[in-house]
C-alpha positions in Angstrom: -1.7 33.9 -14.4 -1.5 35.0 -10.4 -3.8 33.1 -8.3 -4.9 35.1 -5.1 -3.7 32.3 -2.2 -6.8 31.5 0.4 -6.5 32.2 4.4 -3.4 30.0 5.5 -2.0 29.1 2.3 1.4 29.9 0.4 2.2 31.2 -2.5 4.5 27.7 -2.7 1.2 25.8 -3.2 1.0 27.9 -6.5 4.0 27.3 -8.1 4.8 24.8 -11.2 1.2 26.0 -13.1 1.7 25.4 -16.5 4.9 23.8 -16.5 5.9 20.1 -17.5 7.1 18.6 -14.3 8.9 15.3 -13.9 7.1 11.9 -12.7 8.6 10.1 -9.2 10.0 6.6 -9.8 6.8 5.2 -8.5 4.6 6.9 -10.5 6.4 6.5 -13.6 6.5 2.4 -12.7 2.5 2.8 -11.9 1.9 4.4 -14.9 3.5 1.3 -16.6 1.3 -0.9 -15.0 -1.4 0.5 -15.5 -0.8 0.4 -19.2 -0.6 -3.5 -18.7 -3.9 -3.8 -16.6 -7.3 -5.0 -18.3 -8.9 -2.6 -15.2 -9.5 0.6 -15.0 -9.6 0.7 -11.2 -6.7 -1.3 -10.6 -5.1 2.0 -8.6 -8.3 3.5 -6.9 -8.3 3.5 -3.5 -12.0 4.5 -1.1 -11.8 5.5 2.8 -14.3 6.0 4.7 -14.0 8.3 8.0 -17.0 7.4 10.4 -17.8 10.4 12.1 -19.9 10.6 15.1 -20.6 14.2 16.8 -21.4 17.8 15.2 -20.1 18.2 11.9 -20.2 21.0 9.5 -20.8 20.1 5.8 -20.2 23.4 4.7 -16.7 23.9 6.8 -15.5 20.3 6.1 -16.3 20.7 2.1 -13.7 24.5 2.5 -11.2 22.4 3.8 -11.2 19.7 1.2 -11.2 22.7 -1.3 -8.1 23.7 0.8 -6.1 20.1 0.5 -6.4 20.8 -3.4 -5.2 24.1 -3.6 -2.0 23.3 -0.7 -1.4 19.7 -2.8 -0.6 19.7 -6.6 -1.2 16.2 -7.5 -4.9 16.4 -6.1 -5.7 19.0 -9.3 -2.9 17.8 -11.5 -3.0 15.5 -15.2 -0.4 12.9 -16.3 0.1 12.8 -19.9 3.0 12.2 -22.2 5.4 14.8 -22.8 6.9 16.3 -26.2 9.2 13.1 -26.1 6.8 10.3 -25.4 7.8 10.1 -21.1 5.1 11.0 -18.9 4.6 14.3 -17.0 2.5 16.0 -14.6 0.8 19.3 -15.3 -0.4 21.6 -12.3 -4.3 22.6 -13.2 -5.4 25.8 -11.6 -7.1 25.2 -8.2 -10.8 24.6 -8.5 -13.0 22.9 -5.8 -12.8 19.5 -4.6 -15.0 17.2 -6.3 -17.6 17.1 -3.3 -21.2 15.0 -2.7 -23.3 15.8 0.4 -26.2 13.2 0.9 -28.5 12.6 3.4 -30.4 9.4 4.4 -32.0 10.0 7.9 -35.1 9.6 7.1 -35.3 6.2 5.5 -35.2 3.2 7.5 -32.2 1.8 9.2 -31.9 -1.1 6.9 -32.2 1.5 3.7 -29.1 3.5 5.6 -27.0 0.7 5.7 -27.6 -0.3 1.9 -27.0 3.5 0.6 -23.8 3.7 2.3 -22.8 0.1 0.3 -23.6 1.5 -2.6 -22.1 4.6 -2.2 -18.7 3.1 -1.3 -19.1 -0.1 -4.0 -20.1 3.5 -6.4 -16.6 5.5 -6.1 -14.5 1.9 -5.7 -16.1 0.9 -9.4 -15.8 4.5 -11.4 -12.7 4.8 -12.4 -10.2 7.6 -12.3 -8.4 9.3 -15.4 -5.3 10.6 -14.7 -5.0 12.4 -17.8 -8.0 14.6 -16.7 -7.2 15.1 -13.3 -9.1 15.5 -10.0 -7.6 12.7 -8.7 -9.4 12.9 -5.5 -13.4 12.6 -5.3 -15.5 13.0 -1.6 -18.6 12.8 -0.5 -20.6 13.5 3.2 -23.3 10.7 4.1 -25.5 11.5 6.5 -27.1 8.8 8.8 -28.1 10.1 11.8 -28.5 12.5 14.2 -24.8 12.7 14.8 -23.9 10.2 12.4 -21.6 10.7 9.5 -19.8 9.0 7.3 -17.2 10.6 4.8 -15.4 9.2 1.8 -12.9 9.9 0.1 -11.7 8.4 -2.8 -8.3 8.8 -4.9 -6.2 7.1 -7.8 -3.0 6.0 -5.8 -0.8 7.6 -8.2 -1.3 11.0 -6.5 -2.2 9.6 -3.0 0.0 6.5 -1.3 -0.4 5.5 2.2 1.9 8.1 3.8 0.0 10.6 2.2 -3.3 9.8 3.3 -1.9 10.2 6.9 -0.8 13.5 5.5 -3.8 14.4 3.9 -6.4 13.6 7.3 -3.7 15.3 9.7 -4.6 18.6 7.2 -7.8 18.0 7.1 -8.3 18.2 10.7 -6.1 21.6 11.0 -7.9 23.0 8.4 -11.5 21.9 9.5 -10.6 23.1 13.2 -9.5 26.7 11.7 -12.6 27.1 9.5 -14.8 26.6 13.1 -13.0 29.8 14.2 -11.2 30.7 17.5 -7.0 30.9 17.2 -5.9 29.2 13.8 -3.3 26.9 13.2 -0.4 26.6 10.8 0.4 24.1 8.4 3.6 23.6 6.8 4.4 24.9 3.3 3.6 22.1 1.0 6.1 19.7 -0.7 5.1 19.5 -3.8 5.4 16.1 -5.9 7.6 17.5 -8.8 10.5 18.6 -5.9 10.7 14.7 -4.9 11.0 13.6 -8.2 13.7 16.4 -9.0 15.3 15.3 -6.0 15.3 11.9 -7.5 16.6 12.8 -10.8 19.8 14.4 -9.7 23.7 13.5 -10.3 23.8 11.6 -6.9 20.3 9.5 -7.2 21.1 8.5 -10.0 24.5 6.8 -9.0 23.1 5.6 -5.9 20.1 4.1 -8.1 23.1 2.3 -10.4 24.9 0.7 -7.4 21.5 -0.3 -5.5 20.1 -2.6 -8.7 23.8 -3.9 -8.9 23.7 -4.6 -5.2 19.8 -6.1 -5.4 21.5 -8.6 -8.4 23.4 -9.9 -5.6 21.1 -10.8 -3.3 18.7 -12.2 -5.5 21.0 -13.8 -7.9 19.7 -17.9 -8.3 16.6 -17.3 -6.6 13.0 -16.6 -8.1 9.8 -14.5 -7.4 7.7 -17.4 -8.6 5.6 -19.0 -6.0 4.3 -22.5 -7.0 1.2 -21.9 -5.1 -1.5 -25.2 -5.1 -3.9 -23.5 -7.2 -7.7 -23.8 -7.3 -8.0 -22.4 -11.0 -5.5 -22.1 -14.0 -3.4 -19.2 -13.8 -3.7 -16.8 -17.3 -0.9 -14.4 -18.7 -2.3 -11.3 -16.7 -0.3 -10.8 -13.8 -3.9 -9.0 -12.3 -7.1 -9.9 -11.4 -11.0 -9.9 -10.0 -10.0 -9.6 -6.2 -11.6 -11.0 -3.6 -10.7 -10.6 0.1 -10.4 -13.1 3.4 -9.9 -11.3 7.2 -6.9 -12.5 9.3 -6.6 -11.9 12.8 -3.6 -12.3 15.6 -4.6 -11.9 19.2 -3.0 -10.7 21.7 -1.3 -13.5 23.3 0.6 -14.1 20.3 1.4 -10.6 19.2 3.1 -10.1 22.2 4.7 -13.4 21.5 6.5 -12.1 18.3 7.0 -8.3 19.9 9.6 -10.3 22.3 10.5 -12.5 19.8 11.7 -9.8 17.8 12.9 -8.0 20.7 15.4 -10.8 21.0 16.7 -11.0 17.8 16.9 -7.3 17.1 14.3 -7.1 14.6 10.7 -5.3 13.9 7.3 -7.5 14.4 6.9 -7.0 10.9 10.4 -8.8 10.4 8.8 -11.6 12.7 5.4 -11.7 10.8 7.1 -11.9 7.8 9.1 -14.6 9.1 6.4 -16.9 9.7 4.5 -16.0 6.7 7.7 -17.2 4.6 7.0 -20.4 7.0 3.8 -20.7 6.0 4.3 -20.0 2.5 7.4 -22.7 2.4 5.0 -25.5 3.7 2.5 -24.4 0.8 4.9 -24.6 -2.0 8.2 -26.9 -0.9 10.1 -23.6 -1.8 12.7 -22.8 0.8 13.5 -19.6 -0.4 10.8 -17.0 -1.1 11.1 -13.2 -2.5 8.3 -11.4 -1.0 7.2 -7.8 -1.7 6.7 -5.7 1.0 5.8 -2.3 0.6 8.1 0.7 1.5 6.8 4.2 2.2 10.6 5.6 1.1 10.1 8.9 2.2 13.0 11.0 3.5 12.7 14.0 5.8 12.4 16.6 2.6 9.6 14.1 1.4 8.2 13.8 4.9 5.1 16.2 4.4 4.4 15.4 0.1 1.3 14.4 -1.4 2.2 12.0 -4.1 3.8 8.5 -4.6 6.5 7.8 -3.5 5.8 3.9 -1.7 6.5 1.0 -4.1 8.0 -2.6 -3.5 11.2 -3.8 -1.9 11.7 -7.3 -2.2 12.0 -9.3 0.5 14.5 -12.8 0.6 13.2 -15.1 3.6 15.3 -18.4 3.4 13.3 -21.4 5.6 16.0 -23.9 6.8 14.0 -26.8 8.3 16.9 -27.5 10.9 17.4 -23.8 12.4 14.8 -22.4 14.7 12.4 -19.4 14.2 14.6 -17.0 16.2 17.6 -18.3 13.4 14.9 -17.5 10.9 13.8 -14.3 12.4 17.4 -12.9 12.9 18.3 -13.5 8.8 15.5 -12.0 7.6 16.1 -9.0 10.2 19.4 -8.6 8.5 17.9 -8.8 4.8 15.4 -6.4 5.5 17.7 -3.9 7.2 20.7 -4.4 4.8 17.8 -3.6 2.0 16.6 -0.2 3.6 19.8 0.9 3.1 19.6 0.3 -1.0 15.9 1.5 -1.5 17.3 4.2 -4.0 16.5 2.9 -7.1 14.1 2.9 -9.7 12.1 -0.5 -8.7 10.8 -1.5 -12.4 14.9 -0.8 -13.5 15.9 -3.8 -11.2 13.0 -6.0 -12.3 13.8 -5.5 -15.9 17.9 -5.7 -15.2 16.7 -9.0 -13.5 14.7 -10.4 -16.5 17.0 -9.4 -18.9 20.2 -11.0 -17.1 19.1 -13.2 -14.0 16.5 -15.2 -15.6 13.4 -13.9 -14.0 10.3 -14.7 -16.3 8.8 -11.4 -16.1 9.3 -7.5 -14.8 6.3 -8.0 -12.5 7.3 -7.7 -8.3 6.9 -11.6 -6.8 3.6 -13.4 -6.4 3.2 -12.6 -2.6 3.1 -9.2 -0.2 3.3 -8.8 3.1 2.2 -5.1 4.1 1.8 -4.3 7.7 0.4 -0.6 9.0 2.4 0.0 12.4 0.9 3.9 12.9 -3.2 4.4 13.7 -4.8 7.2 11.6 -8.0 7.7 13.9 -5.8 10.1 15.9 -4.9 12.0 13.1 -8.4 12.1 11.2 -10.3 12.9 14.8 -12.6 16.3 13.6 -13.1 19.0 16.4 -16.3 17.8 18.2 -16.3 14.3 16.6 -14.9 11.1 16.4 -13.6 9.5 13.5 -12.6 5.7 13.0 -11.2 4.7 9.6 -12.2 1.9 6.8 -10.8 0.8 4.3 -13.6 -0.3 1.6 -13.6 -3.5 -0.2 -10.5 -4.1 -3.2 -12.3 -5.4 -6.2 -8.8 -5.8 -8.2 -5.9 -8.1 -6.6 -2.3 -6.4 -8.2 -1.2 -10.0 -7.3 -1.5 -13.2 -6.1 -2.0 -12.8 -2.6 -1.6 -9.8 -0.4 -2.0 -9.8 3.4 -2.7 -6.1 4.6 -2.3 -5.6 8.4 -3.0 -3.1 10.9 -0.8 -3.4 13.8 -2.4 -2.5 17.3 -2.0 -2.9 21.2 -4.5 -5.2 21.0 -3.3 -7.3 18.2 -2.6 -8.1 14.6 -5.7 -7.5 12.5 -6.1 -7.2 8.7 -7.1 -9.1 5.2 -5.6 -11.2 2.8 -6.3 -9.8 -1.1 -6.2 -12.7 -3.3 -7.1 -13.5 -6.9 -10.4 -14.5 -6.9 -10.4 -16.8 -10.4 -6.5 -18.3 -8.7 -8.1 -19.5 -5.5 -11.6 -20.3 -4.0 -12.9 -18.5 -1.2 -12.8 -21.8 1.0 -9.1 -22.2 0.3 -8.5 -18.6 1.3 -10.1 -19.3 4.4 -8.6 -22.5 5.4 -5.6 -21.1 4.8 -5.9 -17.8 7.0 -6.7 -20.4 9.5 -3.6 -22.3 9.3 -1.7 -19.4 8.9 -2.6 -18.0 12.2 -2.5 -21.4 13.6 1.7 -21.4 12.5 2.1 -18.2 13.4 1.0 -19.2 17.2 3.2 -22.4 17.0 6.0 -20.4 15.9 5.7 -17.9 18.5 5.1 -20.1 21.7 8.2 -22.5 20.5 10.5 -19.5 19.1 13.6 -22.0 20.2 12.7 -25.0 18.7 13.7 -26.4 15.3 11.3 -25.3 12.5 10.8 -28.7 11.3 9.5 -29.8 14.6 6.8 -26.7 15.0 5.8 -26.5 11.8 6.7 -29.9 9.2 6.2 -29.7 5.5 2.3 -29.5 4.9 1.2 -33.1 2.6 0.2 -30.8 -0.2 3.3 -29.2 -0.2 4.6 -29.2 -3.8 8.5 -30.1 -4.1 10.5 -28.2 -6.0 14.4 -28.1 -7.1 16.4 -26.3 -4.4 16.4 -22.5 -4.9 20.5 -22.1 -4.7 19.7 -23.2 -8.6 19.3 -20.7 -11.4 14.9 -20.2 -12.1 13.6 -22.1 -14.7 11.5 -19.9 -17.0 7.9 -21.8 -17.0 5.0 -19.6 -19.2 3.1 -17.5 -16.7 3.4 -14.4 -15.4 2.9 -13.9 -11.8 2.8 -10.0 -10.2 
């Protein structure tokens, strides 16, 4: 069937209808876990823009009902194929699933509790991927010139990179439907030409030698964190979430920005660097695998609406007698020698590592570190309003402890996502407060021995030195 393409569009954003098309790496690994997860919302994610100025309901709802015609995995299903392995299938366009509510004329107080429930609404209904409409929105209205829009998605059709995709269209496509001299967007890049691009000769030998290269590094040491735990840990690597803010001021940001300045490195290499600190004193561990997640596009991916971000692993090794410019330097060279091997099916090296290193389970290690270096505010900004972006509260922790951060001139700001029935919320807290506490040490005293700025904590639990092969105790940590 032809589809007759709307006002800036491409016949491109048409193509694939009806066909079985191939899964990316990521979304084939997310489909996995979500196989494995007790909840259904384990991979929703809810924005929400705040909009103050003129807006138009009726021109921002066209332009949503644009982004799922131009992006396939916004109207597309995930099922199994003929021989049991996944694949997407390309619905015909239809419009965006769209709610426009007002509330200016209760009372303030009443605003403020319709916009929670709105947001707790879309974080707690679940998506289903093999029904599509993966995306979900809906226009609040609070004032005068007060707006707040959300948008909801599973993450299997939407990652991070995306959504910065996504809101820069969005504001294109909103400014043409106003009128006056249009814009062009790009022709799309579609989800099934990543995942073809993926699947060819060449990816699939560079995906071979990366997992035997991975083995290398991480031969001897474990993705088990021996975390002091407030509860007893089950066999589900996921849980009830619950969530802790983390800030690092200025002073010390710019601490780490010439600390990593010096040592040829990122400040997300320095962050991370202390966080394996931190995480060292907490456990007696001196070397710790981290997850960090890894937008992996490429420029042919550069523009495509679909998953493509999953987990490289991180090795930070804590030697008590170097300094934390030593520190900072070795984990620069991890992380960098590990961009260069990020072409790889990340569940194939987990379960290559379980079946012949020794790990206790295919899950990615107990702790993340994720750090947002770009702003989407200027992205999202509408024409005659201006937006600032949330990120509504995660009721599901993928494992045990995330810290999200946004990166900014005027700091380090963020949360840390933890297992709610692992720790309590006062743990949480005290240690958010002792991890920016180390971080400040750390960056003040860059030259000094780490066992000087930050010694082992007294709760620290001691463990046998990481050089040796894991033991195989019975949990499973994500």
């Amino acid at each position: 069937m032809t589809h007759q393409a709307p006002t800036g569009q491409t016949p491109a954003a048409f193509a694939y209808e009806g066909e079985a098309l191939p899964l990316t790496n990521e979304q084939r690994q997310m489909l996995r876990r979500m196989h494995d997860s007790p909840y259904p919302t384990s991979y929703t994610t809810v924005v929400r823009l705040e909009l103050t100025g003129d807006v138009r309901p009726e021109v921002l709802r066209a332009a949503l009902d644009e982004l799922v015609v131009r992006h396939h995995t916004l109207r597309s299903r995930f099922v199994d194929g003929p021989e049991g392995r996944p694949v997407q299938l390309v619905d015909a366009p239809r419009p965006a699933t769209f709610e426009l509510i007002d509330v200016t004329d209760l009372p303030e107080p009443q605003r403020a509790e319709a916009a929670r429930e709105l947001a707790d609404r879309l974080n707690r209904e679940p998506f289903d991927v093999t029904a599509g409409r993966l995306l979900r929105t809906a226009l609040l209205r609070t004032g005068a010139d007060e707006w707040q829009l959300y948008l909801a998605y599973h993450h299997i059709a939407v990652d991070g990179w995306a959504l910065r995709v996504l809101l820069e269209e969005l504001s294109v496509l909103y400014a043409n439907g106003l009128g006056g001299e249009p814009r062009a967007l790009p022709e799309p890049v579609q989800s099934a030409d990543c995942a073809r691009r993926q699947l060819d000769d060449a990816a699939v030998r560079r995906a071979e030698e990366n997992i035997a290269w991975w083995r290398d590094v991480l031969r001897g040491h474990t993705h088990v964190l021996d975390f002091p735990l407030d509860g007893p840990r089950t066999g589900q690597f996921i849980g009830a979430g619950a969530t802790e803010p983390v800030r690092i001021g200025p002073e010390v940001y710019q601490a780490l920005r010439r600390t990593a300045a010096e040592c040829g490195a990122t400040v997300f290499v320095a962050v991370a660097s202390a966080v394996g600190v931190f995480l060292s004193r907490l456990t007696g561990q001196r070397d710790l695998v981290l997850s960090v997640p890894f937008f992996n596009r490429s420029a042919a991916d550069d523009r495509a609406v679909t998953c493509l971000s999953g987990p490289l692993l991180l090795l930070v090794e804590v030697r008590a007698e170097e300094t934390f410019k030593e520190l900072v330097e070795r984990t620069a060279d991890r992380f960098f020698d590990g961009l260069e091997h990020t072409a790889l099916p990340v569940m194939d090296l987990l379960d290559t590592l379980v079946a012949e290193d020794g790990w206790t389970t295919p899950r990615p290690p107990c702790a993340a570190v994720a750090m947002q270096t770009f702003g989407f505010e200027k992205v999202a900004e509408l024409p005659g309003a201006t937006a600032r972006l949330h990120h509504e509260s995660v009721h599901v922790a993928l494992t045990d402890l995330v810290l999200n951060l946004t990166e900014s001139d005027d700091g380090i700001d963020g949360f840390a996502l933890y297992r709610s029935a692992l720790f309590r919320p006062e743990t949480m807290r005290r240690w958010m407060r002792e991890l920016t506490e180390l971080t400040a040490a750390l960056a003040r005293e860059p030259g000094r021995p780490l066992a000087a700025v930050a010694p082992p904590a007294p709760s620290a639990v001691p463990t046998a030195s990481s050089s040796a092969p894991p033991s195989a105790p019975d949990r499973t940590p994500a």
